[in-house]
Biopython code that builds the backbone (N, CA, C, O; Angstrom):
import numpy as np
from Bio.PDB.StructureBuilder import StructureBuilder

atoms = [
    (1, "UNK", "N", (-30.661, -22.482, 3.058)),
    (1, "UNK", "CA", (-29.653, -22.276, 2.058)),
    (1, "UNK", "C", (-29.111, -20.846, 2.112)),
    (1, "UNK", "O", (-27.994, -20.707, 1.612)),
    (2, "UNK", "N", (-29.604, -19.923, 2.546)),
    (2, "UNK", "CA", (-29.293, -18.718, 2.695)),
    (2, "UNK", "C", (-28.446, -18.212, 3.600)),
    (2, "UNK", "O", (-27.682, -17.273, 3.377)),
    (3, "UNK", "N", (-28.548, -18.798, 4.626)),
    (3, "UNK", "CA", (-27.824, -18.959, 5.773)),
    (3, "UNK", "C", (-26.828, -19.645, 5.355)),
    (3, "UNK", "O", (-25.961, -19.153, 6.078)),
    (4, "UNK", "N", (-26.129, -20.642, 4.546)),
    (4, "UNK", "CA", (-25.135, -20.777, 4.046)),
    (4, "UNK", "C", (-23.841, -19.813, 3.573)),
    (4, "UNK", "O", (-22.639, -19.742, 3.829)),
    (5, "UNK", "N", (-25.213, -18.836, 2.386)),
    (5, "UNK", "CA", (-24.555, -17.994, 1.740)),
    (5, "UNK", "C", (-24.003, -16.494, 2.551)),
    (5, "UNK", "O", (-23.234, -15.595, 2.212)),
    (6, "UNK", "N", (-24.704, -16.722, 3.591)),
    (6, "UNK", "CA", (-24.520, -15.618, 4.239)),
    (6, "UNK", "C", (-22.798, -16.036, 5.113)),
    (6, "UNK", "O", (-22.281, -15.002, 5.536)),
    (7, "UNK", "N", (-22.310, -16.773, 5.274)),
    (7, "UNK", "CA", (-21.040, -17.560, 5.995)),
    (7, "UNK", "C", (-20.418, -17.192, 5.096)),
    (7, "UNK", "O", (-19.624, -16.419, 5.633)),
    (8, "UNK", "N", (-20.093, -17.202, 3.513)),
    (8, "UNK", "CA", (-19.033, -16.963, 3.154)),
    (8, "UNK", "C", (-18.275, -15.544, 3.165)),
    (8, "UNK", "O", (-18.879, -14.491, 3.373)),
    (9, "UNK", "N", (-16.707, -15.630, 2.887)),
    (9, "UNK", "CA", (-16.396, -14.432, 3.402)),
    (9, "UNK", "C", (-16.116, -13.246, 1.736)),
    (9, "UNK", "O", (-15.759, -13.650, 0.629)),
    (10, "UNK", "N", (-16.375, -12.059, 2.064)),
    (10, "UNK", "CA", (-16.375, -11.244, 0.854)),
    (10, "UNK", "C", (-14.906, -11.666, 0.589)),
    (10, "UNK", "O", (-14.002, -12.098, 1.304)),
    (11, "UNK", "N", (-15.070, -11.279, -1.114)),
    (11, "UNK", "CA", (-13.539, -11.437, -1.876)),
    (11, "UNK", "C", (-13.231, -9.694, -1.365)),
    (11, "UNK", "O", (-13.899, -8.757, -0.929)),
    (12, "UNK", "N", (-11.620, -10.007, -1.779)),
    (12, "UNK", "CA", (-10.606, -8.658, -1.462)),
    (12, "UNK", "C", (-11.327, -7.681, -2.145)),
    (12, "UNK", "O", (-11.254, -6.671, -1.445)),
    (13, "UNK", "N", (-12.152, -7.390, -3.398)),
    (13, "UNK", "CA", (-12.353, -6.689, -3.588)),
    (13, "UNK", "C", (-13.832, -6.127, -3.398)),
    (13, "UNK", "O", (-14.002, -4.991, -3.842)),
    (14, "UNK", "N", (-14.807, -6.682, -2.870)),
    (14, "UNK", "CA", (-16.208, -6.777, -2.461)),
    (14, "UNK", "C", (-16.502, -6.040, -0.908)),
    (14, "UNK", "O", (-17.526, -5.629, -0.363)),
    (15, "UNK", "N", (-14.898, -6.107, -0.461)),
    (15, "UNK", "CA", (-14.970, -5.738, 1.299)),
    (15, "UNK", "C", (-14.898, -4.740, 1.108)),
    (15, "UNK", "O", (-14.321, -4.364, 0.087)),
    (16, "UNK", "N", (-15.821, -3.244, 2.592)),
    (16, "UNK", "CA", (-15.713, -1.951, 2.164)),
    (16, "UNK", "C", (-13.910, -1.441, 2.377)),
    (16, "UNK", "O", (-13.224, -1.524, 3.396)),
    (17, "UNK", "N", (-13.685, -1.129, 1.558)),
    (17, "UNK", "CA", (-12.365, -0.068, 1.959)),
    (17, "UNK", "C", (-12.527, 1.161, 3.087)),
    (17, "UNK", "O", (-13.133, 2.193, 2.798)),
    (18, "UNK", "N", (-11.927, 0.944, 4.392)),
    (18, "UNK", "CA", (-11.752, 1.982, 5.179)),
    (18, "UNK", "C", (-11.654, 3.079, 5.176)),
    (18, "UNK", "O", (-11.241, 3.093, 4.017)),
    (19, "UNK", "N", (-11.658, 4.380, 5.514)),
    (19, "UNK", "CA", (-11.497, 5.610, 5.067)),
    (19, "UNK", "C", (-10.058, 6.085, 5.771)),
    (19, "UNK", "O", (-9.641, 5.713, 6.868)),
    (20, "UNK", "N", (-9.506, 6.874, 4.977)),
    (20, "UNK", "CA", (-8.040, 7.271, 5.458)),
    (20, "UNK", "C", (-8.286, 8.370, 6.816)),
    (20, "UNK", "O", (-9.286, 9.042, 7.066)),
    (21, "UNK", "N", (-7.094, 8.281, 7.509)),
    (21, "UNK", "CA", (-7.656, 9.467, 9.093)),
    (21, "UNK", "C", (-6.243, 10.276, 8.827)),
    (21, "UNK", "O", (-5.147, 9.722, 8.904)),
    (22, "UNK", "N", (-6.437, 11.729, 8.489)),
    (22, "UNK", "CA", (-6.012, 12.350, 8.401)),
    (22, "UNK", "C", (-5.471, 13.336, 9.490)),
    (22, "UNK", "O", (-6.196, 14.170, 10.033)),
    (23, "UNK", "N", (-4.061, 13.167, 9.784)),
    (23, "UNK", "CA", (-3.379, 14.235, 11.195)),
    (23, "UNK", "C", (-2.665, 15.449, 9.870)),
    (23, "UNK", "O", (-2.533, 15.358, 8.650)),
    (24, "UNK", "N", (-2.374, 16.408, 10.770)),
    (24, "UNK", "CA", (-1.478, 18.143, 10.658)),
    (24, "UNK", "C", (-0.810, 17.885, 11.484)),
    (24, "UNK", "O", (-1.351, 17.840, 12.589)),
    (25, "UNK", "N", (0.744, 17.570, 11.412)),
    (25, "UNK", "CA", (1.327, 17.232, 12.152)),
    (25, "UNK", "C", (2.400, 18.682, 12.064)),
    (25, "UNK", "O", (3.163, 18.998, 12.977)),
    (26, "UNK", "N", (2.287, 19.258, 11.082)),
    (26, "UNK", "CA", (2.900, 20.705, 10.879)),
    (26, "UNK", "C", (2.006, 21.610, 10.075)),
    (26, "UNK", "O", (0.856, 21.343, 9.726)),
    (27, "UNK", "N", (2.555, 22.515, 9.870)),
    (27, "UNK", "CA", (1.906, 23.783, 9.029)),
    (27, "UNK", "C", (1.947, 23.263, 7.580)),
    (27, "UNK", "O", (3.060, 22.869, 7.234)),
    (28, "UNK", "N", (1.037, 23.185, 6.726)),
    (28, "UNK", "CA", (1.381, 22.638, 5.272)),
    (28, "UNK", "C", (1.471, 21.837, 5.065)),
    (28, "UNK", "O", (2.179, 21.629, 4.079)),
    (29, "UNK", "N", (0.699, 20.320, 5.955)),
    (29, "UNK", "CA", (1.811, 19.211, 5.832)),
    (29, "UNK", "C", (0.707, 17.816, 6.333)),
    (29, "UNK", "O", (0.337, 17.683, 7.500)),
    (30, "UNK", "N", (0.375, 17.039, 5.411)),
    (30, "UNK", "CA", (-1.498, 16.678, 6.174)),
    (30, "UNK", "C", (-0.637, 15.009, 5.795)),
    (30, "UNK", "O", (-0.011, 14.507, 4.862)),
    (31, "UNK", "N", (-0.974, 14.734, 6.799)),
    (31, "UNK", "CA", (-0.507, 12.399, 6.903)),
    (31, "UNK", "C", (-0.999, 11.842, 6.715)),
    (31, "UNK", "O", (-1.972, 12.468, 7.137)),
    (32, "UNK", "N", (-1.482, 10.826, 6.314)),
    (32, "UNK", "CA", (-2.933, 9.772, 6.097)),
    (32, "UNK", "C", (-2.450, 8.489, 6.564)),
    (32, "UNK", "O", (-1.292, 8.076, 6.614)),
    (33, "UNK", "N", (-3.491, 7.950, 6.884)),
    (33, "UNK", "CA", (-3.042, 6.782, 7.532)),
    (33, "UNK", "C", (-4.380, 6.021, 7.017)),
    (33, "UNK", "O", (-5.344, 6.658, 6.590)),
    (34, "UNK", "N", (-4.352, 4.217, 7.114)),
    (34, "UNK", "CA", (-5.665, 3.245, 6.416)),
    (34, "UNK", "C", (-4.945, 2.190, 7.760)),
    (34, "UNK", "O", (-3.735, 2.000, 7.888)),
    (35, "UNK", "N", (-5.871, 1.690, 8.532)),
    (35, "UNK", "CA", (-5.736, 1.307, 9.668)),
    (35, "UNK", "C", (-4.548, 0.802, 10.033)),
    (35, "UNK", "O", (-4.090, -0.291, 9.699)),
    (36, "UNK", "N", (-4.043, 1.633, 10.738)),
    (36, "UNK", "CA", (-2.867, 2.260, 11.402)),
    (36, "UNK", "C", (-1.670, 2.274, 10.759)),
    (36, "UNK", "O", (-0.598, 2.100, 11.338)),
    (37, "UNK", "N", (-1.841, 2.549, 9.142)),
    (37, "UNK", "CA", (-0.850, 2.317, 8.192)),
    (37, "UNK", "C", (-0.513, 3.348, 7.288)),
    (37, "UNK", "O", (-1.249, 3.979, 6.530)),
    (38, "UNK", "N", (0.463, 3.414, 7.438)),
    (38, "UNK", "CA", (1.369, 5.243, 6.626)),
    (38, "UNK", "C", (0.367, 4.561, 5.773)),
    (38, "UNK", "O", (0.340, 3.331, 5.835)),
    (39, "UNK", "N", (-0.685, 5.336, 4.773)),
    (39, "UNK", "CA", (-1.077, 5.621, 3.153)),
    (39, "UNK", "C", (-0.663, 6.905, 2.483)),
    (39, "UNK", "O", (-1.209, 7.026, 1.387)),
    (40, "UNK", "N", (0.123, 7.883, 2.802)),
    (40, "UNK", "CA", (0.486, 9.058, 1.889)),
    (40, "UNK", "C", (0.629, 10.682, 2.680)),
    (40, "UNK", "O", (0.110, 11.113, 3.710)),
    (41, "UNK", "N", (1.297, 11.132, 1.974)),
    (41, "UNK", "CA", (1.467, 12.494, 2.436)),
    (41, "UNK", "C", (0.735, 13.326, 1.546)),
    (41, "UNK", "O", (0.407, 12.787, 0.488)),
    (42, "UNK", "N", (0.312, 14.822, 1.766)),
    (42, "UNK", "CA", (-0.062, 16.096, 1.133)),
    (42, "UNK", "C", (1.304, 17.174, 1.259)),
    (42, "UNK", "O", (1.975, 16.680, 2.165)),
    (43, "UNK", "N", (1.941, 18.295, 0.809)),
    (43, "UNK", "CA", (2.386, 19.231, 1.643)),
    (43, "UNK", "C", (1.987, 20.081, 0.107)),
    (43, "UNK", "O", (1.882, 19.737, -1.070)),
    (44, "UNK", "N", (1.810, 21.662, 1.057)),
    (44, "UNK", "CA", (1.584, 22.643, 0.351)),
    (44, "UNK", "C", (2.695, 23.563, 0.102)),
    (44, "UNK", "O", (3.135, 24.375, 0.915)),
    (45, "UNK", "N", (3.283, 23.284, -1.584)),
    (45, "UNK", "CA", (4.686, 23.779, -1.603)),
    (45, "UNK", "C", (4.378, 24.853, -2.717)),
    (45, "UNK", "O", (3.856, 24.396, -3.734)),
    (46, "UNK", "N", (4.565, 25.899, -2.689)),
    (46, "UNK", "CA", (5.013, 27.017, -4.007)),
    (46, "UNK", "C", (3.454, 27.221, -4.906)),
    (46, "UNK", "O", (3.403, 27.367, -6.128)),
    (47, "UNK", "N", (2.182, 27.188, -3.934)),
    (47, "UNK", "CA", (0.649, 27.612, -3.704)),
    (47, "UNK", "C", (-0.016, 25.910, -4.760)),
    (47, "UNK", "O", (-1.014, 25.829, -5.476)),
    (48, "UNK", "N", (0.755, 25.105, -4.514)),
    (48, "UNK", "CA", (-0.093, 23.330, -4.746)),
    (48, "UNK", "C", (0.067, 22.850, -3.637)),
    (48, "UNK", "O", (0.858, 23.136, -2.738)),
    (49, "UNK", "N", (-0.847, 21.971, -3.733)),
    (49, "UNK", "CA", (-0.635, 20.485, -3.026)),
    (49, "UNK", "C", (-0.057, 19.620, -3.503)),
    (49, "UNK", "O", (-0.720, 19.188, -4.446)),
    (50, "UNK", "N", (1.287, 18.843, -3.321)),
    (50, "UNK", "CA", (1.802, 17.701, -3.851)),
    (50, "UNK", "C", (1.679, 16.674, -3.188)),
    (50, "UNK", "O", (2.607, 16.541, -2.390)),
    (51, "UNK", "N", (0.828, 15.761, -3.160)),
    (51, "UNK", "CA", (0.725, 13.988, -3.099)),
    (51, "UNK", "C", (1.501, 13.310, -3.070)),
    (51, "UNK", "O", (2.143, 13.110, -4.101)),
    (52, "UNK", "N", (1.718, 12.840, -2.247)),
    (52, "UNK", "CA", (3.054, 11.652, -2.280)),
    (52, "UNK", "C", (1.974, 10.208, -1.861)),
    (52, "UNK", "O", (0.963, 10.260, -1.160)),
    (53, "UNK", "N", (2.374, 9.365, -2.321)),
    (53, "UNK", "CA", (1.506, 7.673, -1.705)),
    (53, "UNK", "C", (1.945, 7.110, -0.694)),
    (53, "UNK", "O", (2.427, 7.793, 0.210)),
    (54, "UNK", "N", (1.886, 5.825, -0.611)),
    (54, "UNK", "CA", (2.643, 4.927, 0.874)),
    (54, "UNK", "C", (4.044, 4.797, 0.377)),
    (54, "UNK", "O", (4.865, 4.726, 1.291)),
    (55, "UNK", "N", (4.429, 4.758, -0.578)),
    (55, "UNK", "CA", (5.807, 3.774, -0.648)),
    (55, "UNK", "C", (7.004, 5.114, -1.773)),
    (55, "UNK", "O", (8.141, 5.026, -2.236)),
    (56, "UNK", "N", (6.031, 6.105, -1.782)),
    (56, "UNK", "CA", (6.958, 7.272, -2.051)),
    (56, "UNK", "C", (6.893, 8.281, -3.133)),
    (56, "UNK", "O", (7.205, 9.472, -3.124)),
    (57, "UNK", "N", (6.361, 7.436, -4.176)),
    (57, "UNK", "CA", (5.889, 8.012, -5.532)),
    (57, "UNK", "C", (4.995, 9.189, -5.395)),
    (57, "UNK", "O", (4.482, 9.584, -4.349)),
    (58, "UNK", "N", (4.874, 9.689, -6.555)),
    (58, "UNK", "CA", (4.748, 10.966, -6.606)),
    (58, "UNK", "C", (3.178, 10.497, -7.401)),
    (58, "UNK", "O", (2.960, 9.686, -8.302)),
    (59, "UNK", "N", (2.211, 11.441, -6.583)),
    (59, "UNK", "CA", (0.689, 11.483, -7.279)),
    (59, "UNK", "C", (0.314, 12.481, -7.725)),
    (59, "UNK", "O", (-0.906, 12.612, -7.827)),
    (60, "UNK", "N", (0.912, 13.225, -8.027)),
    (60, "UNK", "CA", (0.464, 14.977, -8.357)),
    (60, "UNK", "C", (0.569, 15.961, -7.672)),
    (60, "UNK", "O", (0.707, 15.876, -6.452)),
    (61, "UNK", "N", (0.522, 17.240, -8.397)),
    (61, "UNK", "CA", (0.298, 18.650, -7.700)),
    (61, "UNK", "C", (-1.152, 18.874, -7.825)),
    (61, "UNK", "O", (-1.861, 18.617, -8.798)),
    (62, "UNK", "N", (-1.443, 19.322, -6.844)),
    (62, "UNK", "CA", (-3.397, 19.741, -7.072)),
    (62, "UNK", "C", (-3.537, 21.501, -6.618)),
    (62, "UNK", "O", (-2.662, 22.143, -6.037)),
    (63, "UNK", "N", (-4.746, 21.967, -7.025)),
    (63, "UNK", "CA", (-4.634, 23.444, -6.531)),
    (63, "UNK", "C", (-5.914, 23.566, -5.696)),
    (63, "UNK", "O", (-6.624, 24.572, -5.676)),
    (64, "UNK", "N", (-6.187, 22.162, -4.839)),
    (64, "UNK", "CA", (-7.004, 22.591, -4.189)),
    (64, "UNK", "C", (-6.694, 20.970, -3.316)),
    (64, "UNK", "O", (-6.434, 19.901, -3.868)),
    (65, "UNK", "N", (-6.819, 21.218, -1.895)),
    (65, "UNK", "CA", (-6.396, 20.220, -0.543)),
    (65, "UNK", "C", (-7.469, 18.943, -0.836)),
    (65, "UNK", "O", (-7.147, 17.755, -0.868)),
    (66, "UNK", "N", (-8.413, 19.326, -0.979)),
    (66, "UNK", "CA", (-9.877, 17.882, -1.291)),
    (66, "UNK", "C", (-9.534, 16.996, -2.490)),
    (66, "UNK", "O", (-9.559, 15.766, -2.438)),
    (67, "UNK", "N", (-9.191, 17.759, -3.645)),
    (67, "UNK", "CA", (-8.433, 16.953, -4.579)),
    (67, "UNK", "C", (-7.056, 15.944, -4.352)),
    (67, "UNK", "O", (-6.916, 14.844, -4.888)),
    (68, "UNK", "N", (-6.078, 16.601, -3.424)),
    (68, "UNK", "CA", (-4.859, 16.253, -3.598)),
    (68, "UNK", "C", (-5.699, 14.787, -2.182)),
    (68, "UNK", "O", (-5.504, 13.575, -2.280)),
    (69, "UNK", "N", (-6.312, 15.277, -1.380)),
    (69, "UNK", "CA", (-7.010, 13.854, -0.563)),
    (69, "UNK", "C", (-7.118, 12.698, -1.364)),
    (69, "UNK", "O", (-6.524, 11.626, -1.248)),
    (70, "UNK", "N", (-8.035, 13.094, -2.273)),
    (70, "UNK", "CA", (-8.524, 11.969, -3.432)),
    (70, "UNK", "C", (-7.760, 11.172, -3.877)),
    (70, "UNK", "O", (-7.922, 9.954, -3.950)),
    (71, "UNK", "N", (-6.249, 12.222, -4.440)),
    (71, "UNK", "CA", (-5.578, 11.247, -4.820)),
    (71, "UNK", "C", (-4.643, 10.425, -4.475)),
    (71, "UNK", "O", (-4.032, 9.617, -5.174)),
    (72, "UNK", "N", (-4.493, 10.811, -2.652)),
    (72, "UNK", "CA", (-4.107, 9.795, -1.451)),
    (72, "UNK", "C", (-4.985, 8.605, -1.496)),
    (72, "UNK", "O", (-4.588, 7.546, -1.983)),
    (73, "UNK", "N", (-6.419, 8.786, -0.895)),
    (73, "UNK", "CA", (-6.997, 8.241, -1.361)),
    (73, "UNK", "C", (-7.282, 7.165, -2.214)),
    (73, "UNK", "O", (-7.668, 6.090, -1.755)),
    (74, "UNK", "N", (-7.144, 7.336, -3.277)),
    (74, "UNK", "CA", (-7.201, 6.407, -4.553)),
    (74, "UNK", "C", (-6.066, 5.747, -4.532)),
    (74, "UNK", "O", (-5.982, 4.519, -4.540)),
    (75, "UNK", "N", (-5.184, 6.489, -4.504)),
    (75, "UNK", "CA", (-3.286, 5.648, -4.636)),
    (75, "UNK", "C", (-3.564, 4.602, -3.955)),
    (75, "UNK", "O", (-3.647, 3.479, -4.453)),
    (76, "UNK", "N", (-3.768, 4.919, -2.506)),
    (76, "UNK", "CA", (-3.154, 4.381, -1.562)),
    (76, "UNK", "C", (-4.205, 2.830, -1.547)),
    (76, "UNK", "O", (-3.982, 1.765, -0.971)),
    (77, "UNK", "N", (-5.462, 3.269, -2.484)),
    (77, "UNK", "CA", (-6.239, 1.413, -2.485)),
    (77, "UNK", "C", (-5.826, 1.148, -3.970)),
    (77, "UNK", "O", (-6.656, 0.372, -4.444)),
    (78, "UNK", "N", (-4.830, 1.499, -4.937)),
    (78, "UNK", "CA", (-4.604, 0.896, -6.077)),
    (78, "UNK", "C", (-3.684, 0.087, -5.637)),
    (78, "UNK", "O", (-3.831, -1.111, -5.880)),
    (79, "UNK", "N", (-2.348, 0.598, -4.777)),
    (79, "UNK", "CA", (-1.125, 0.669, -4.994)),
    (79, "UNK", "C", (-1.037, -0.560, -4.024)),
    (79, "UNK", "O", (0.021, -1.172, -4.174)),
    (80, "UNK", "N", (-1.712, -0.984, -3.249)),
    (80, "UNK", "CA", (-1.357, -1.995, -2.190)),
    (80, "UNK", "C", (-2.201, -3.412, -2.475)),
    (80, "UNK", "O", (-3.403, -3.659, -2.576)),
    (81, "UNK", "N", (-1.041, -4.186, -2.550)),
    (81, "UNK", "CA", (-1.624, -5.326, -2.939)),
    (81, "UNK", "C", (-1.988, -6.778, -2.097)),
    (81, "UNK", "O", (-1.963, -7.041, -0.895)),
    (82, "UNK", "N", (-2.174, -7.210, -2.738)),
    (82, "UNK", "CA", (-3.489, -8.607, -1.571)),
    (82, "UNK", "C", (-2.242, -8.791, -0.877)),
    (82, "UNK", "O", (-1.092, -8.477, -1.186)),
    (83, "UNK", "N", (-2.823, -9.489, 0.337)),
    (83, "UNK", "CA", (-1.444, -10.163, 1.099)),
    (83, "UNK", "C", (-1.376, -11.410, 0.610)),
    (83, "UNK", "O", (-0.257, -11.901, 0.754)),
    (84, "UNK", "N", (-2.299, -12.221, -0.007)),
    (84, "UNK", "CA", (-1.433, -13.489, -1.065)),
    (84, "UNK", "C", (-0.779, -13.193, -1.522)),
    (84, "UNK", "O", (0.290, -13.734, -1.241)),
    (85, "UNK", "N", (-0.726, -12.016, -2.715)),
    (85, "UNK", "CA", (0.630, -11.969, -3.771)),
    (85, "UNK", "C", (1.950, -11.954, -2.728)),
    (85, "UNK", "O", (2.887, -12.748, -2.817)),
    (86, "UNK", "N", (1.831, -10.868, -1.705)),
    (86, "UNK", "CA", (2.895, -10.956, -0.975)),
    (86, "UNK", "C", (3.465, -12.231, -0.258)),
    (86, "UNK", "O", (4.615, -12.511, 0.081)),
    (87, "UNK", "N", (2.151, -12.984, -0.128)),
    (87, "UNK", "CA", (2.799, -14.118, 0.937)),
    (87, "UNK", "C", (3.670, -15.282, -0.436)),
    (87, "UNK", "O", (4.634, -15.921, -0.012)),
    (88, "UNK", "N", (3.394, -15.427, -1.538)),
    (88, "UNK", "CA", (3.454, -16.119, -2.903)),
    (88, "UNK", "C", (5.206, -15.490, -3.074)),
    (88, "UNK", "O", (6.152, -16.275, -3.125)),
    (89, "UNK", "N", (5.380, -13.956, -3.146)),
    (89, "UNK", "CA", (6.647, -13.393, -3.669)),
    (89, "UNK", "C", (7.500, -13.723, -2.380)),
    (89, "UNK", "O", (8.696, -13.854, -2.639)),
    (90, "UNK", "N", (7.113, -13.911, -0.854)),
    (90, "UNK", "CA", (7.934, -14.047, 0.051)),
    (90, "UNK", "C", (8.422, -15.704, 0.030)),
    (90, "UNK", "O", (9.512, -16.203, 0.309)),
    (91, "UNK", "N", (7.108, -16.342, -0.434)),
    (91, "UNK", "CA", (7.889, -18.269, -0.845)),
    (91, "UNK", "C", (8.872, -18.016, -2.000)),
    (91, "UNK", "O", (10.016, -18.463, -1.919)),
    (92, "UNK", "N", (8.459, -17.302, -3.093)),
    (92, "UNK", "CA", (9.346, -17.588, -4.377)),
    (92, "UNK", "C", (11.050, -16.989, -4.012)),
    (92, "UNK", "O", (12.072, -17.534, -4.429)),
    (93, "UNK", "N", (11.001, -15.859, -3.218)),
    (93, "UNK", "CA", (11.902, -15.549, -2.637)),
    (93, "UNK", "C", (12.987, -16.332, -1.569)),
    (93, "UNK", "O", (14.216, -16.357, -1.620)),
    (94, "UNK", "N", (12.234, -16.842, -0.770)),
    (94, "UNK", "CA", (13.032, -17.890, -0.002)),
    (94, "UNK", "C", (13.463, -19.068, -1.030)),
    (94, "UNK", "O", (14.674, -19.201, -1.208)),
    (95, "UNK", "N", (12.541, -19.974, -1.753)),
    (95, "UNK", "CA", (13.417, -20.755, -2.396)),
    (95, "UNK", "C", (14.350, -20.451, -3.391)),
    (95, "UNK", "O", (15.040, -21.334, -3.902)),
    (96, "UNK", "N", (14.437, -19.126, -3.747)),
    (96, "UNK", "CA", (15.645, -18.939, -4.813)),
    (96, "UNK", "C", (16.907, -19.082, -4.105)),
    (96, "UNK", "O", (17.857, -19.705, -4.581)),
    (97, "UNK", "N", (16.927, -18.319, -2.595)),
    (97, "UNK", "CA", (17.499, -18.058, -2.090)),
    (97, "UNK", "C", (18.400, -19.185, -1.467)),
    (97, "UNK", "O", (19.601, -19.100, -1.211)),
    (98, "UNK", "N", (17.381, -20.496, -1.237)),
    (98, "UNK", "CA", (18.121, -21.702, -0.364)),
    (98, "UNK", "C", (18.603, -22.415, -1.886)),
    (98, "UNK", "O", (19.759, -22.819, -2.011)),
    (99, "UNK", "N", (17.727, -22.512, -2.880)),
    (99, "UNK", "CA", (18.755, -23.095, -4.334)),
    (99, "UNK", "C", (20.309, -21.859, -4.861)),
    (99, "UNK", "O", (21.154, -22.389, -5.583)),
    (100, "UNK", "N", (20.484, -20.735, -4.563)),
    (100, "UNK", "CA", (21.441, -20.068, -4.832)),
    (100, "UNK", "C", (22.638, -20.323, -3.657)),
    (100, "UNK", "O", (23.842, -20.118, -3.810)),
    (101, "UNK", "N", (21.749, -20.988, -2.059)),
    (101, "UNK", "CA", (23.109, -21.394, -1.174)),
    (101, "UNK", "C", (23.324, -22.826, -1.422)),
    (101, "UNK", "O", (24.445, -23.294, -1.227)),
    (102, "UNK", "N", (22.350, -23.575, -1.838)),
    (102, "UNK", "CA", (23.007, -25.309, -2.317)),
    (102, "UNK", "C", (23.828, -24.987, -3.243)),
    (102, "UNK", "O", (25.034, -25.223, -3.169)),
    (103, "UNK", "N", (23.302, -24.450, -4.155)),
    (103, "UNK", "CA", (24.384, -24.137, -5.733)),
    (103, "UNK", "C", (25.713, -23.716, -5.299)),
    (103, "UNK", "O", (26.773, -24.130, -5.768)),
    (104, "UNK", "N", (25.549, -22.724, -4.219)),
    (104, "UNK", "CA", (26.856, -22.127, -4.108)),
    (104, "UNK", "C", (27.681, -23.434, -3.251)),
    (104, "UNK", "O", (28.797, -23.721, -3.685)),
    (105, "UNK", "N", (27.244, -24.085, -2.260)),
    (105, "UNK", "CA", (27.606, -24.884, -1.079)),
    (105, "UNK", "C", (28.185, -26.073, -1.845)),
    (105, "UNK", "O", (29.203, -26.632, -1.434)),
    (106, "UNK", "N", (27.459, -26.525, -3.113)),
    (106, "UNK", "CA", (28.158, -27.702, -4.284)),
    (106, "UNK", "C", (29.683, -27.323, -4.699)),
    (106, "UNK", "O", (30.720, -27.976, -4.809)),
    (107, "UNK", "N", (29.294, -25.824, -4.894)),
    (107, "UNK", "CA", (30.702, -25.632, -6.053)),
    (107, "UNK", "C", (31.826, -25.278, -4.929)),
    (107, "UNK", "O", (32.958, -25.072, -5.366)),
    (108, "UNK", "N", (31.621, -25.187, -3.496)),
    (108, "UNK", "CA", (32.623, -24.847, -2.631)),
    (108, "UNK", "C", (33.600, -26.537, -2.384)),
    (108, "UNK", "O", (34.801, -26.797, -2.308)),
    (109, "UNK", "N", (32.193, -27.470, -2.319)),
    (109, "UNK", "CA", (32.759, -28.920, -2.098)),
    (109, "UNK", "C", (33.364, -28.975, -3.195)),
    (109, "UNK", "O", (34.585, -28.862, -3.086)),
    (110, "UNK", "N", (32.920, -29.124, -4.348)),
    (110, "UNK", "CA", (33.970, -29.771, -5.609)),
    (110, "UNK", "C", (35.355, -29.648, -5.965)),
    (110, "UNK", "O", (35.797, -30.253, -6.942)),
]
sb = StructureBuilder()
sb.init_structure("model")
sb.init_model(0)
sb.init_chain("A")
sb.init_seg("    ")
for serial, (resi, resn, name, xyz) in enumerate(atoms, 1):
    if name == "N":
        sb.init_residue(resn, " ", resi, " ")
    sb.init_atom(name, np.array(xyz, "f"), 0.0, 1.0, " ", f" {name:<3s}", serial, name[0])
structure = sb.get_structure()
């Protein structure tokens, strides 16, 4: 029976989260990546660190580089969501889309 339990697969949130790999691709200026995927910027502007996430938003100014990590870091496993929801918003999306060209394709015949 154990050997059963051992087959199933962890839920999304039970699996370890990867660690971000951090390049200096300039002076002031640190990239993160979560397997092989933009997760956020750092740059050191006017003596902070400002945080930026994957998709652009703003995570803070920090006054120290390990902090402003963290909150790459953290963003970047709040902010990204299961690939069900996505695969769910990409169906709900297509069928609006083919009922908004019948709808339209009716009122062209009439």
């Amino acid at each position: 029976m154990v050997a059963l339990l051992e087959n199933i697969p962890l839920s999304v949130s039970e699996r370890k989260a990867t660690t971000l790999t951090w390049s200096e691709p300039e002076t002031k200026l640190w990239v993160a990546s979560r397997d092989g995927e933009y997760a956020g910027m750092i740059e050191y502007l006017a003596g902070h660190f400002v945080a930026t996430g994957a998709t652009g938003h703003d995570l803070g100014s920090y006054s120290s580089l390990d902090s402003a990590m963290a909150s790459v870091d953290l963003g970047a496993s709040r902010r990204r969501l299961p690939e069900g929801v996505l695969s769910n918003v990409a169906i709900v999306s297509a069928v609006v889309a083919l009922s908004l060209a019948g709808m339209s394709l009716s009122m062209i015949a009439a």
